[in-house]
N, C-alpha and C positions, 0 to 999 in steps of 0.2 A: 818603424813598422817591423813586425816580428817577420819573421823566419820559417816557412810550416814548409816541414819534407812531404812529397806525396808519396803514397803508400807504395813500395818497390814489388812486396809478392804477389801474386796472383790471388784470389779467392779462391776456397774449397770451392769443387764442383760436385756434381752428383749426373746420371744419366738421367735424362728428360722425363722419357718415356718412364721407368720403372720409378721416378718420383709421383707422377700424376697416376700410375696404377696404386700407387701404396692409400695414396690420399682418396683415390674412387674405391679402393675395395676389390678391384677385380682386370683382370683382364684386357686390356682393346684390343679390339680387333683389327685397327687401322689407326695411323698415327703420321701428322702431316708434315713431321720431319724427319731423317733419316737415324736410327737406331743409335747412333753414337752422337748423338745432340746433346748437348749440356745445359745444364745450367745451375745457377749459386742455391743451396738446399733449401726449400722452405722453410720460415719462421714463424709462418702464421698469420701472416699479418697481409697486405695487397702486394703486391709483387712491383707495379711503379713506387710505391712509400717505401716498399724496402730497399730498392735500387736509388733512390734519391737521402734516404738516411745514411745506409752504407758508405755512398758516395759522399757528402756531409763528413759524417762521422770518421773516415778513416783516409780522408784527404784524398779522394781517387776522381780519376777524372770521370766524366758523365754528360753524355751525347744527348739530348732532346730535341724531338722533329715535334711540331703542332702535331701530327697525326699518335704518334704516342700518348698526350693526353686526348684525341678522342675517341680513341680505343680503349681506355682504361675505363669511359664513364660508361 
């Protein structure tokens, strides 16, 4: 059986809020988590397929509760 390291660095992050202002275009006025919230920068693609390829792809570990997929659909 081979050998596979898990990935040691952390992901690039980006701030929450000023990523989902970039992709709506404008402003909120309210936002339901606190200003220094994170998270990995969009790729464009669904945000569970990105967190489950990422994790895939670069040996990382990856938490899934049933309620995660059904919030995604």
């Amino acid at each position: 059986m081979m050998s596979i390291k898990s990935a040691q660095e952390r992901l690039p992050v980006k701030n929450a809020k000023f990523q989902l202002e970039k992709q709506l275009g404008k402003q909120l006025l309210a936002f339901s988590h606190n200003d220094t919230f994170e998270v990995i920068p969009d790729q464009g693609i669904h945000s569970l397929v990105l967190a489950v390829h990422t994790a895939f792809s670069e040996h990382r570990p990856l938490l899934l509760h049933p309620q995660h997929w059904s919030q995604a659909v």
